[in-house]
C-alpha positions as CSV (number, residue, x, y, z in Angstrom):
1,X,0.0,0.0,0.0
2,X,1.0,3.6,-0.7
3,X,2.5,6.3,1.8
4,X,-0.7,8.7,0.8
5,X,-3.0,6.2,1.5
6,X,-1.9,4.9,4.9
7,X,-4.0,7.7,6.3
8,X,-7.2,6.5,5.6
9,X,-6.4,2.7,7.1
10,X,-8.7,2.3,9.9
11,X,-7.1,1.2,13.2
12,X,-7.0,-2.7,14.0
13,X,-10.2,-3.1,16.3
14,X,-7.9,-5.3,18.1
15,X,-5.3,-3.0,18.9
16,X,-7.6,-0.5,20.4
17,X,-8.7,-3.8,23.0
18,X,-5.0,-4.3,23.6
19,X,-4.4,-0.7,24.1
20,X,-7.4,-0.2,26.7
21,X,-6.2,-3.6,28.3
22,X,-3.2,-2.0,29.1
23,X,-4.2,0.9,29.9
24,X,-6.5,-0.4,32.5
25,X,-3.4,-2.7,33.5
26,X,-0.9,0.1,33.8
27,X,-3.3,2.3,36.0
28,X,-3.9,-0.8,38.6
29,X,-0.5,-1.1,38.6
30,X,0.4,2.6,39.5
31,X,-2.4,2.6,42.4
32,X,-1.6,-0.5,43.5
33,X,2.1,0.6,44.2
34,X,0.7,3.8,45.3
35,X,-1.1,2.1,48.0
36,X,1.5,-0.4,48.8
37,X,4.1,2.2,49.4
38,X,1.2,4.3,51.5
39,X,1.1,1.3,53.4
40,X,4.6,0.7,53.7
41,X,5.7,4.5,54.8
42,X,3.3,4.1,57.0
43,X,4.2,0.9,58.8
44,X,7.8,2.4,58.9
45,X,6.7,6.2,60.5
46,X,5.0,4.1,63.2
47,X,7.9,1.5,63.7
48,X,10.3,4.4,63.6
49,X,7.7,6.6,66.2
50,X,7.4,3.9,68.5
51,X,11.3,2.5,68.8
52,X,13.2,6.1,68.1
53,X,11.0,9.4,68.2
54,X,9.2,8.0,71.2
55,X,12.6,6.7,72.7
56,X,14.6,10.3,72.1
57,X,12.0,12.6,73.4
58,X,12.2,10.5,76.7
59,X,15.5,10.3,76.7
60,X,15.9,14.4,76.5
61,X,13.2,14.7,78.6
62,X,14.7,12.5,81.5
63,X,18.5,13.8,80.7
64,X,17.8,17.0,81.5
65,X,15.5,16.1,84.9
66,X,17.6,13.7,86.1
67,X,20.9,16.0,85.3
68,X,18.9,18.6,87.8
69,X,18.9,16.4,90.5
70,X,22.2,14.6,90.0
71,X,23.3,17.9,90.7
72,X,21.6,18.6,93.7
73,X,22.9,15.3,94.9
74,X,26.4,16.4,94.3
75,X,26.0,19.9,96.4
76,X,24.3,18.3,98.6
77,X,26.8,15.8,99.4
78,X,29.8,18.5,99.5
79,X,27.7,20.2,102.0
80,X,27.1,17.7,104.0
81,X,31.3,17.2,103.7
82,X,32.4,20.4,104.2
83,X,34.9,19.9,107.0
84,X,34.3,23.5,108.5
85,X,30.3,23.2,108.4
86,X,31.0,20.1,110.4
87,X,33.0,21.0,113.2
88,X,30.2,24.0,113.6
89,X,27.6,21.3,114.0
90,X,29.7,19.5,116.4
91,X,30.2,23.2,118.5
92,X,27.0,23.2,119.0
93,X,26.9,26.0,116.6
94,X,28.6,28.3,119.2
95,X,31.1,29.7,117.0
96,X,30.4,32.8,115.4
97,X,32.3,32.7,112.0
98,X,31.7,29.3,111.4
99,X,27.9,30.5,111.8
100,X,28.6,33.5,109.4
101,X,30.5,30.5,106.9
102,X,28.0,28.1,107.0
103,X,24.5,29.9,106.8
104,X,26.4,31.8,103.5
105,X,27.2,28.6,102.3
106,X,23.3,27.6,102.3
107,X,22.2,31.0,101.1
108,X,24.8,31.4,97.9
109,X,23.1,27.8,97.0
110,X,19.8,29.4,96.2
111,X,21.4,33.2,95.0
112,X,23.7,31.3,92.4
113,X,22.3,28.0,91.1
114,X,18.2,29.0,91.5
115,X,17.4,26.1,94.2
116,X,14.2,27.6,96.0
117,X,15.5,26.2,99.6
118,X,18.7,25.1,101.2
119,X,19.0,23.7,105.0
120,X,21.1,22.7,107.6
121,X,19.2,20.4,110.3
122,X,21.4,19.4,113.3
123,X,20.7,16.4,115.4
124,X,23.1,17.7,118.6
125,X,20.5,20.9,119.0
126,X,18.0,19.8,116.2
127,X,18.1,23.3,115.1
128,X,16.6,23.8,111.8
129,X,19.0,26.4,109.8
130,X,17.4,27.4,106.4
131,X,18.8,29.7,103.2
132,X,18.0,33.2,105.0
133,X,20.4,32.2,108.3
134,X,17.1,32.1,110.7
135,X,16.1,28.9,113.0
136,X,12.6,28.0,111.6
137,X,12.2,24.9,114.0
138,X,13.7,23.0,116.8
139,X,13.0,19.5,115.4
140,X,10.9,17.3,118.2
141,X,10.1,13.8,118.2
142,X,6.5,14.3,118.9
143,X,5.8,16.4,116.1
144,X,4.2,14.5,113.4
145,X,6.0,16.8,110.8
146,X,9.1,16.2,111.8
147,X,9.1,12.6,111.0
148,X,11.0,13.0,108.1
149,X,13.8,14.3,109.4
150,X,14.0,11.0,112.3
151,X,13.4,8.7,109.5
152,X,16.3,10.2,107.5
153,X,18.4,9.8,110.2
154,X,17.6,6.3,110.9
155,X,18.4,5.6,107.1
156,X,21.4,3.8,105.7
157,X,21.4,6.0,102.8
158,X,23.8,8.5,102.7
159,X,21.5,10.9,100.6
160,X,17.6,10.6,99.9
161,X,15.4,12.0,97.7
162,X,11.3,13.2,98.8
163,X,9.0,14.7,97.0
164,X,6.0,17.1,97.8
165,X,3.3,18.5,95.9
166,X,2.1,21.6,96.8
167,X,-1.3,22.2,95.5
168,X,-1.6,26.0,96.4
169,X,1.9,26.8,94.2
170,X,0.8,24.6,91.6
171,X,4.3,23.1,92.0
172,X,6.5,19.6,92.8
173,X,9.0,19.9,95.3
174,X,12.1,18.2,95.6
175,X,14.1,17.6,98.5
176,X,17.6,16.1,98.2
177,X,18.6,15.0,102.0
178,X,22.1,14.1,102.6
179,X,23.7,13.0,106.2
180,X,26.6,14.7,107.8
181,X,28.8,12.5,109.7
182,X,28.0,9.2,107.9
183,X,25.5,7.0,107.9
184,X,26.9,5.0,110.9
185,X,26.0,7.9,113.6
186,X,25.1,11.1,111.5
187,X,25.4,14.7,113.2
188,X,23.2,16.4,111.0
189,X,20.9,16.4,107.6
190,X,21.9,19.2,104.9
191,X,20.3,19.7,101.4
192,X,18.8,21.7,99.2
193,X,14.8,21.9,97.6
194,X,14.0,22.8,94.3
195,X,10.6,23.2,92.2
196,X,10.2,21.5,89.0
197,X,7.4,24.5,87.8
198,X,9.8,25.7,85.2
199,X,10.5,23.0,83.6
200,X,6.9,22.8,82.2
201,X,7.4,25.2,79.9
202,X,10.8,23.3,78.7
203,X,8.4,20.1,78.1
204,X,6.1,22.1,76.0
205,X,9.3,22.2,73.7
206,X,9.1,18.6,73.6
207,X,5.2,18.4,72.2
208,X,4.8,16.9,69.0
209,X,1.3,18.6,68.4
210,X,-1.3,20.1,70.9
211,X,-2.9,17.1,71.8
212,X,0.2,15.3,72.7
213,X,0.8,15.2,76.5
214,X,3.8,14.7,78.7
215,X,3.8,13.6,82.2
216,X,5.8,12.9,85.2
217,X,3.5,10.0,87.1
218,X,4.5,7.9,90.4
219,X,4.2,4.1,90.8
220,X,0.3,5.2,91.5
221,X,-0.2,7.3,88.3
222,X,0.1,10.6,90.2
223,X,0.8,13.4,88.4
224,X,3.9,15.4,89.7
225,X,4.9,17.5,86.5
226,X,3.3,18.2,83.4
227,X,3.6,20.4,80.1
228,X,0.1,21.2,81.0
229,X,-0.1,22.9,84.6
230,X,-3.5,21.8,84.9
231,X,-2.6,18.3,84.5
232,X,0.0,18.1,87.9
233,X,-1.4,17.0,91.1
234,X,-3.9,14.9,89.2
235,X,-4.2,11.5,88.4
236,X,-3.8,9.9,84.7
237,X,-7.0,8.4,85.1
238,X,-8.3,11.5,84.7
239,X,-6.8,12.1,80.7
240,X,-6.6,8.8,80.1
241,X,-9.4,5.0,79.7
242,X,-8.9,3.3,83.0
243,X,-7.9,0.0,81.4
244,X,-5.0,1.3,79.9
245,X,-3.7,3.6,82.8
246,X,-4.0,0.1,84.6
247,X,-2.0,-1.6,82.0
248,X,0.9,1.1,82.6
249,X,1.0,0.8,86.3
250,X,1.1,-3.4,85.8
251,X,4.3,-2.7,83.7
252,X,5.8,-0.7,86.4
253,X,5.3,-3.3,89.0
254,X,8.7,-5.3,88.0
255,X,10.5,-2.7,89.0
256,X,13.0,-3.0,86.0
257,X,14.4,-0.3,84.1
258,X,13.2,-0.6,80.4
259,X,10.8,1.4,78.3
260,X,7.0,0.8,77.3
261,X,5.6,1.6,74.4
262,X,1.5,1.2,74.4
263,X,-1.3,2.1,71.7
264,X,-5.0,2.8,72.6
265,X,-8.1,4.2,71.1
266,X,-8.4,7.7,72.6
267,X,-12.3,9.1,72.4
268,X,-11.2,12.5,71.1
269,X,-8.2,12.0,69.0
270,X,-8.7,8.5,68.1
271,X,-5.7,5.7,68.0
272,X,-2.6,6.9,70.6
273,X,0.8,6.1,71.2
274,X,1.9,6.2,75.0
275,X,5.6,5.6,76.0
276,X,6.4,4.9,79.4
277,X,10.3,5.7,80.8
278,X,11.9,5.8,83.6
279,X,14.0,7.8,85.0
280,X,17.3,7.0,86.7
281,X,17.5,9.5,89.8
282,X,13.8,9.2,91.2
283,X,11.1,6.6,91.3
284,X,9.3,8.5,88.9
285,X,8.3,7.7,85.0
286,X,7.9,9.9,82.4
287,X,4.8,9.0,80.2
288,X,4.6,10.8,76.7
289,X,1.3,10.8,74.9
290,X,0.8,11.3,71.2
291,X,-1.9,11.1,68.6
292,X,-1.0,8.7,65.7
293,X,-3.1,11.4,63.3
294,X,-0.2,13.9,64.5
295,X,2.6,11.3,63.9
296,X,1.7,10.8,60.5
297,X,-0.1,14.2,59.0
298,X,2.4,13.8,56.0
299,X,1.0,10.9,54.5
300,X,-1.7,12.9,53.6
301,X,0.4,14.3,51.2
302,X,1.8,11.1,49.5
303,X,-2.2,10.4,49.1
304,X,-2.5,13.3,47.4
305,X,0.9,13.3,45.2
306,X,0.2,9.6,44.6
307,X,-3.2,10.3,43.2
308,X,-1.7,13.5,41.4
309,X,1.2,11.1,39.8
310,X,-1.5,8.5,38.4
311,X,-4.0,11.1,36.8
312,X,-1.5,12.8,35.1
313,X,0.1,9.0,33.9
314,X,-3.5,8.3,33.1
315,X,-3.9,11.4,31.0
316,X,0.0,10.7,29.5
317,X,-1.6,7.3,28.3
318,X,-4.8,8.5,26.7
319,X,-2.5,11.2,24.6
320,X,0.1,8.4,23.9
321,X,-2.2,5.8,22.8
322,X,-4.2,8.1,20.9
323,X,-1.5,9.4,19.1
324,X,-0.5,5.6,18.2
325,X,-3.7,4.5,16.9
326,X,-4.3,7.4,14.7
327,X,-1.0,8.6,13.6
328,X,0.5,5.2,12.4
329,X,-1.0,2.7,10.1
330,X,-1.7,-0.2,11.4
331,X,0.8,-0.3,13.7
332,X,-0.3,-4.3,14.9
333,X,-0.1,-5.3,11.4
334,X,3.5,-4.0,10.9
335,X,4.7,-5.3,14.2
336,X,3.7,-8.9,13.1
337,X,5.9,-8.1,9.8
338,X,8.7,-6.7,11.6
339,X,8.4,-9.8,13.9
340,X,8.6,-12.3,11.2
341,X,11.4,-10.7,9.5
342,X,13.1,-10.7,12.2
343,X,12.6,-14.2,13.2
344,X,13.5,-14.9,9.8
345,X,16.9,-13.6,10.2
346,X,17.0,-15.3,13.7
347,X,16.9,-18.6,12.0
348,X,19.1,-17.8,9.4
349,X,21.6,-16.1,11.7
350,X,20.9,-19.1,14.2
351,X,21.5,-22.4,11.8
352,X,24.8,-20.5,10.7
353,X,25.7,-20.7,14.3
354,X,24.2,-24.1,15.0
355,X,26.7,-25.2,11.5
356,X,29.8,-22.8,12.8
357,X,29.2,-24.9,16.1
358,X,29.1,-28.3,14.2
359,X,31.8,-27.9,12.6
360,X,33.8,-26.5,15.6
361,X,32.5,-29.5,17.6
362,X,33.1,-32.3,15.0
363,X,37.1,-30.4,15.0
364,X,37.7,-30.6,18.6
365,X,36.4,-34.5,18.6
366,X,38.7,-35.3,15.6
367,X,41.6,-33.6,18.0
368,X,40.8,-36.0,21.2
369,X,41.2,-39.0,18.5
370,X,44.4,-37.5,17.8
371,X,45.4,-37.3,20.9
372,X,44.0,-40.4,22.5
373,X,46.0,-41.9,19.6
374,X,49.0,-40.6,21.1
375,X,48.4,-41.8,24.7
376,X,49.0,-45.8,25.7
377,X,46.2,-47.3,24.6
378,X,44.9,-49.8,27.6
379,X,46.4,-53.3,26.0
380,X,49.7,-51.4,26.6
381,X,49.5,-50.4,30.4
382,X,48.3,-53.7,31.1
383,X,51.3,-55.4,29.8
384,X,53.8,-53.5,32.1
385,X,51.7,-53.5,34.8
386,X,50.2,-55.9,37.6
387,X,46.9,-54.2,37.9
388,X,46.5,-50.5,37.4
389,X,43.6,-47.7,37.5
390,X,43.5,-44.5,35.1
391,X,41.9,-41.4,35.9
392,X,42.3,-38.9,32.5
393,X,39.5,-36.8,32.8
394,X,40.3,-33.4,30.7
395,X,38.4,-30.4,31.6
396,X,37.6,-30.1,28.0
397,X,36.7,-32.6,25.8
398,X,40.4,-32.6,25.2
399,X,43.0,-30.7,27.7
400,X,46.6,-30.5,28.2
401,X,47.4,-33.6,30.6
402,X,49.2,-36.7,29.1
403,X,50.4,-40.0,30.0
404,X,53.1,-42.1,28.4
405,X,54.7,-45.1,28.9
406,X,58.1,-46.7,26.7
407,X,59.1,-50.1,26.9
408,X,62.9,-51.9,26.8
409,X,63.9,-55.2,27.9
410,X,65.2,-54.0,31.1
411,X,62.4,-52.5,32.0
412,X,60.2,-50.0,31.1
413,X,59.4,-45.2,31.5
414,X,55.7,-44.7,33.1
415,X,55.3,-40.3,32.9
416,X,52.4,-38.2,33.4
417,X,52.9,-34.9,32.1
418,X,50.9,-31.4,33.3
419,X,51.1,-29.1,29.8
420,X,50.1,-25.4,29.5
421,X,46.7,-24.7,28.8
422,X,43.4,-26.1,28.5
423,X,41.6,-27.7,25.4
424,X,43.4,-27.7,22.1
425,X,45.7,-25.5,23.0
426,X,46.8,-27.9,25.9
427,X,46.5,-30.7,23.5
428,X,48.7,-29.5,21.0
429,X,51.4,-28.8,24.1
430,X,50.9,-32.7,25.2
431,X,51.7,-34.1,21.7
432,X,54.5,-32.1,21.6
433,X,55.5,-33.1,24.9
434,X,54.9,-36.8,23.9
435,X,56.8,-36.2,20.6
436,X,59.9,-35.0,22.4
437,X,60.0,-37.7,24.9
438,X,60.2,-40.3,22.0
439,X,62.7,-38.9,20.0
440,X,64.7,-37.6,23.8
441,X,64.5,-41.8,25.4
442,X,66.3,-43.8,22.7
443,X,67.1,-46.6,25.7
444,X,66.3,-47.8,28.6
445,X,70.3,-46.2,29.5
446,X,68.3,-42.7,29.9
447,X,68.3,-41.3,33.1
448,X,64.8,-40.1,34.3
449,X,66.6,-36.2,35.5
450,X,68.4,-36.2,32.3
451,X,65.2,-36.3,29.7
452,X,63.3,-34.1,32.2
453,X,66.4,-31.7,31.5
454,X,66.5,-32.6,27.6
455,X,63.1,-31.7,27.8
456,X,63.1,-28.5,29.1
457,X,65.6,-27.6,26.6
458,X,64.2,-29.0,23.6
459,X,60.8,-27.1,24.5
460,X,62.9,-23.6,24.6
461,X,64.2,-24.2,22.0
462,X,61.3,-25.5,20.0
463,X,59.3,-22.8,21.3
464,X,62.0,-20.0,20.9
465,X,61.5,-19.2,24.2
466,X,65.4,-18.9,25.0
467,X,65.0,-15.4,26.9
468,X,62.5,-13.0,28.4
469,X,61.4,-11.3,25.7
470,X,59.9,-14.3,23.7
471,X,56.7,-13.7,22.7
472,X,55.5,-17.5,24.0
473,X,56.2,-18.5,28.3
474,X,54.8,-22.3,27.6
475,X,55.8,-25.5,29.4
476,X,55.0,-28.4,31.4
477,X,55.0,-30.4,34.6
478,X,56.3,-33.7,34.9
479,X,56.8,-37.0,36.5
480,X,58.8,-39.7,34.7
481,X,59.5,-43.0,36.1
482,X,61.8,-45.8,35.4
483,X,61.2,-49.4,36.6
484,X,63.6,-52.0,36.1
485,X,63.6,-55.6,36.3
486,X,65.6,-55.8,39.1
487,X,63.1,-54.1,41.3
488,X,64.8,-51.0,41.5
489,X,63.1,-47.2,40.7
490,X,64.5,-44.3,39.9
491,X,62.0,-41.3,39.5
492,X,62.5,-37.4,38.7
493,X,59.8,-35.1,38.8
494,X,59.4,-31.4,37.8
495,X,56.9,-30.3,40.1
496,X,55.7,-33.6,40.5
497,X,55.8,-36.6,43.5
498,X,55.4,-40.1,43.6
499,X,53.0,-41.9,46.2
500,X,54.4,-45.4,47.3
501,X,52.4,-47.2,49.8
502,X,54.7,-50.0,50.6
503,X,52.6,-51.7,53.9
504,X,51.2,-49.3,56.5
505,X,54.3,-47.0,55.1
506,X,53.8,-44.5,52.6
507,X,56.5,-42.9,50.9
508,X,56.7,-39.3,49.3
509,X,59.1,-39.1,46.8
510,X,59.2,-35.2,45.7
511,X,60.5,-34.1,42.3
512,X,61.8,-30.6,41.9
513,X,59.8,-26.9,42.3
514,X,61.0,-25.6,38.7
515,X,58.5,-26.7,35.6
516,X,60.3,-28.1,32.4
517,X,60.1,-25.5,29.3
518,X,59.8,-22.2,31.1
519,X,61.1,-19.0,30.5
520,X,62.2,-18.8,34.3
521,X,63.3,-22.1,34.0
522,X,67.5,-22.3,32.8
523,X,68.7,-24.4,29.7
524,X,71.0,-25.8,32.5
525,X,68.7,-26.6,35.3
526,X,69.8,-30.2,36.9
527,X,67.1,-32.0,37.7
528,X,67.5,-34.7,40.3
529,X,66.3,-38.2,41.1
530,X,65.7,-41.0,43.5
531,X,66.5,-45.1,43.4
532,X,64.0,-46.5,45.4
533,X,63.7,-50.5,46.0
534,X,60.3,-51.5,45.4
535,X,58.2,-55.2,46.4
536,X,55.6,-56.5,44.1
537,X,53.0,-56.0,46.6
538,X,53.8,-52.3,46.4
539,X,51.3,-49.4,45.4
540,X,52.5,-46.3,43.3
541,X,50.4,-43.5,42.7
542,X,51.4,-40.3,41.0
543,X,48.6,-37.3,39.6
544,X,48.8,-33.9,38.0
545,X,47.5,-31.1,40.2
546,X,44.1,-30.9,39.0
547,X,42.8,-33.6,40.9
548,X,44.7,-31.6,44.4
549,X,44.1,-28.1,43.6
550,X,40.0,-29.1,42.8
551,X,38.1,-26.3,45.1
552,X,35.0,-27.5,46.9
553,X,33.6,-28.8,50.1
554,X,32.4,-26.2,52.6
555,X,34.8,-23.2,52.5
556,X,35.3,-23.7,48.8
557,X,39.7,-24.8,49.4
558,X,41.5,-26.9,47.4
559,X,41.0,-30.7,47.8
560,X,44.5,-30.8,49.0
561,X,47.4,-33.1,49.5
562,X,46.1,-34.0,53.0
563,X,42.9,-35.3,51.4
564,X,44.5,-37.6,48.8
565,X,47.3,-39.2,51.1
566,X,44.2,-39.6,53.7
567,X,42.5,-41.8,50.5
568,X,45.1,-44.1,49.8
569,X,46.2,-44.6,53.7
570,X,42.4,-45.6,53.9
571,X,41.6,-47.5,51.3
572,X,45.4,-48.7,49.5
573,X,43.6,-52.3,51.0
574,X,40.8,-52.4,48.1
575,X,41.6,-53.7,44.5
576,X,42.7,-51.0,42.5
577,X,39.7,-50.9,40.1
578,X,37.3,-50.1,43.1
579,X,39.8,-47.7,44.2
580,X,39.1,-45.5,41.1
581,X,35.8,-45.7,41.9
582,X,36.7,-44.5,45.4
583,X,39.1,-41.7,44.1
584,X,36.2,-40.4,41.5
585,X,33.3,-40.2,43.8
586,X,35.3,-38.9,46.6
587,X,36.7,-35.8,44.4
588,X,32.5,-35.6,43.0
589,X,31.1,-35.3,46.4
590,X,33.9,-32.7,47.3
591,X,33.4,-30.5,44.6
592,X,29.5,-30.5,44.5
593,X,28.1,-27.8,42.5
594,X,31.8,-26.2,41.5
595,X,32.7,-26.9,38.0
596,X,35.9,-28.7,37.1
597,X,38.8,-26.1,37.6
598,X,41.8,-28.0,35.7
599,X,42.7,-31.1,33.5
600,X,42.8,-34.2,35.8
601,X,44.8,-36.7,35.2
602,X,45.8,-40.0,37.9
603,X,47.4,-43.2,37.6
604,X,48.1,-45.7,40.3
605,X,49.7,-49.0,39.6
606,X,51.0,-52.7,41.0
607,X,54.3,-53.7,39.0
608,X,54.7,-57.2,37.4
């Protein structure tokens, strides 16, 4: 069809049901997150109200009254320890300038720190000495409101704390009482009062609206100190259901010194928070009051924005879809065209890569015949050898571990050989290896150390990898074994070892630490060996390092040295071909879900 006709193509009646199908689908979507994350903010501003806002209010709150009386405590205990107050007191109060010291002692307390009463009481005269330096009252047994000072006496506290609300001030007094002399047989009682009326308007600071409340309640719910003057002297039972002041006395009752936090339905201001918290210098609790409606005002306004967001997403959609179905042609129509172009190219693109990948495949398989046809074939290792297992197990389908064996009529070379690399590139390094060896051992005259060292210079040399600059650093590790008829073996190993388990002995017999073919390794590196006189019951084992370094097991290490000597000291007693069985399902269950790292090759063997 024609650009100037495309126009006048009616919309696909099907694409206007997908387009309100989605429409409708996108709009749920955005109120349903809307709501969720309502819900979710909201969840979070009360968590965070209850355990932190709650928590730090009471916290300042109490900080700053109990740092009040903590230091009344303190002047009232140097009072009560000022040596020349005391030897007044114990003079009977005779002397006239320790009279003039002492009674400006108590006054400068109330001139200089704002305490609205400070006192000397003696219990030699029972004077009572207040902040203006007059005798208000000889204390007497018999008086009823004198008990106090008696009881204090008789305490074994050094320093107490009363309280007294005074109905007609509107005001809680506090009296910090400390004893002169000790506690043992005190002298006198000196301290100093102060009101807490001031500090209401300090709590008002700490209101989180103007229906929040904050008290200071006793173990009865009495109301000592409030934000609201109104509210002190009262009970909470009065501002508060009686069930629930009930519940906050019951958590007081264990006497322990841990927060509450409480919810209830208030009449007026519906559901409340309440934290209880006590304080650390008095018996009292400070009980905090606040509206969840104030806690969480702002949510209003992630309503609002939320319903803000999906009308103008709803309107964006309308406009959008609108524009689609009438500014392009059939858009549906032209999406299934585009589609199947494009899955045409898909295909075409994905059997090139499906034949690349036969090819590639059917390359790498005609390598591992190659290679395999390099290696002893099985007819071979069981004519030099008693009983044997083999473990070759490439990481790829073909990898860079070999094995080779070479027989003369005195006996016979057993290797296993550790090339650079992975897959064909290791492969082509272990027929190299395996070429080199053949044309290096001519005779069964060739010592093990001295082809390891032919090697390693035949492999430089082939490789031109004579100094540091070469552009190649490729090598391999080795183990090369020589067993003779008369039961002797002689074994060198670049960065390999031998396993003999001869009996409950097992023998280690280490080649050396330098790799065969290196850069870092010399042209004249000697390599050494070791004679060893073997029986015919005796094991040998000897494995690249793919099957130690294997990660697994629960911290993810290596398999480990320590692993595979454990295997053979356990289980040397079995025939060997259940021992491979052994060796394989032991490194399986150790590696779990961790890929093979490296090529693994292992052979363990009886001699004839």
């Amino acid at each position: 069809m024609e650009l100037k006709n495309q126009s006048k193509i009616a919309p696909d009646s099907d694409i206007i049901k997908i387009i309100s199908f989605a429409s409708i689908i996108i709009i749920f979507s955005i109120c349903l997150t809307g709501l969720i994350t309502y819900r979710i903010t909201k969840n979070e501003v009360v968590h965070k109200l209850k355990n932190q806002d709650l928590v730090n209010i009471s916290e300042s709150i109490s900080y700053k009254i109990d740092s009040r009386i903590e230091r009344a405590k303190e002047i009232s205990l140097l009072l009560a320890k000022d040596p020349q107050i005391i030897d007044w007191v114990k003079n009977g109060e005779a002397n006239k300038l320790q009279t003039d010291y002492a009674l400006k002692k108590i006054n400068t307390l109330v001139a200089d720190f704002g305490y609205t009463n400070s006192f000397i009481v003696s219990a030699i005269t029972n004077h009572y000495w207040d902040e203006n330096g007059k005798i208000i009252d000889t204390m007497s047994q018999s008086d009823p409101d004198d008990d106090w000072f008696f009881k204090t006496l008789a305490s074994p506290e050094s320093i107490t704390i009363q309280y007294d609300y005074n109905q007609e001030r509107k005001d809680t007094f506090v009296f910090v009482d400390a004893l002169m002399g000790g506690t043992d047989q005190p002298i006198a009682i000196t301290g100093v009062g102060l009101g807490l009326k001031d500090m209401a308007q300090e709590l008002q600071q700490y209101k989180h609206s103007k229906n929040s409340n904050v008290w200071l309640i006793d173990r009865q719910g009495d109301i000592y100190l409030s934000d609201n003057v109104e509210h002190s002297g009262k009970n909470i039972q009065n501002f508060i259901p009686r069930e629930v002041k009930e519940k906050i006395l019951h958590s007081l009752s264990d006497n322990q010194s841990v927060h509450y936090t409480f919810e209830y339905q208030n009449s007026k201001f519906g559901l409340t928070d309440l934290i209880v918290y006590p304080l650390n210098s008095t018996q009292w609790y400070l009980l905090s009051q606040i509206p969840r409606s104030a806690s969480i005002t702002f949510l209003d306004t992630i309503k609002l924005n939320t319903f803000l967001a999906s009308l103008i997403v709803l309107i964006s959609i309308t406009f959008f879809f609108y524009f689609v179905t009438n500014k392009l042609v059939n858009p549906y129509k032209k999406a299934v065209e585009l589609n199947l172009e494009l899955e045409q190219k898909v295909l075409a693109r994905t059997l090139e890569l499906k034949e690349k990948n036969e090819k590639l495949t059917d390359s790498i398989d005609y390598a591992r015949r190659i290679q395999k046809s390099v290696l002893p074939s099985s007819e071979t290792l069981t004519e030099v050898f008693q009983d044997y297992f083999l473990i070759w197990q490439p990481r790829d389908m073909v990898g860079g571990d070999f094995y080779w064996i070479k027989k003369f009529s005195s006996g016979f070379f057993v290797a296993i050989g550790d090339c650079t690399g992975h897959g064909v590139p290791g492969a082509l390094m272990s027929m190299l290896s395996i070429t080199l060896l053949n044309q290096i051992v001519t005779g069964a005259e060739e010592k093990p150390s001295e082809i390891i060292q032919k090697l390693n210079y035949l492999i430089k040399q082939t490789l031109k990898q004579q100094d540091r600059n070469s552009l190649t650093d490729d090598g391999l590790d080795i183990g090369i074994c020589f067993i003779g008829i008369d039961n002797n073996l002689t074994f060198a190993g670049a960065k390999f070892s031998l396993y003999i388990k001869s009996g409950q002995e097992l023998k280690v017999l280490k080649g050396n630490r330098k790799s065969a073919g290196y850069i870092m390794t010399s042209e004249e590196y000697n390599f050494t060996e070791s004679v060893v006189k073997f029986n015919n019951n005796d094991l040998f084992y000897i494995t690249s390092d793919g099957y130690i370094d294997q990660n697994g097991g629960a911290k993810n290490y290596c398999f480990g040295k320590r692993n595979f000597i454990g295997l053979i000291n356990k289980h040397y007693q079995e025939p060997l071909f259940k021992q491979r069985e052994i060796f394989l399902k032991e490194l399986s269950e150790y590696m779990g879900d961790e890929s093979q790292r490296d090529d693994i090759t292992l052979l363990a063997f009886k001699v004839i």
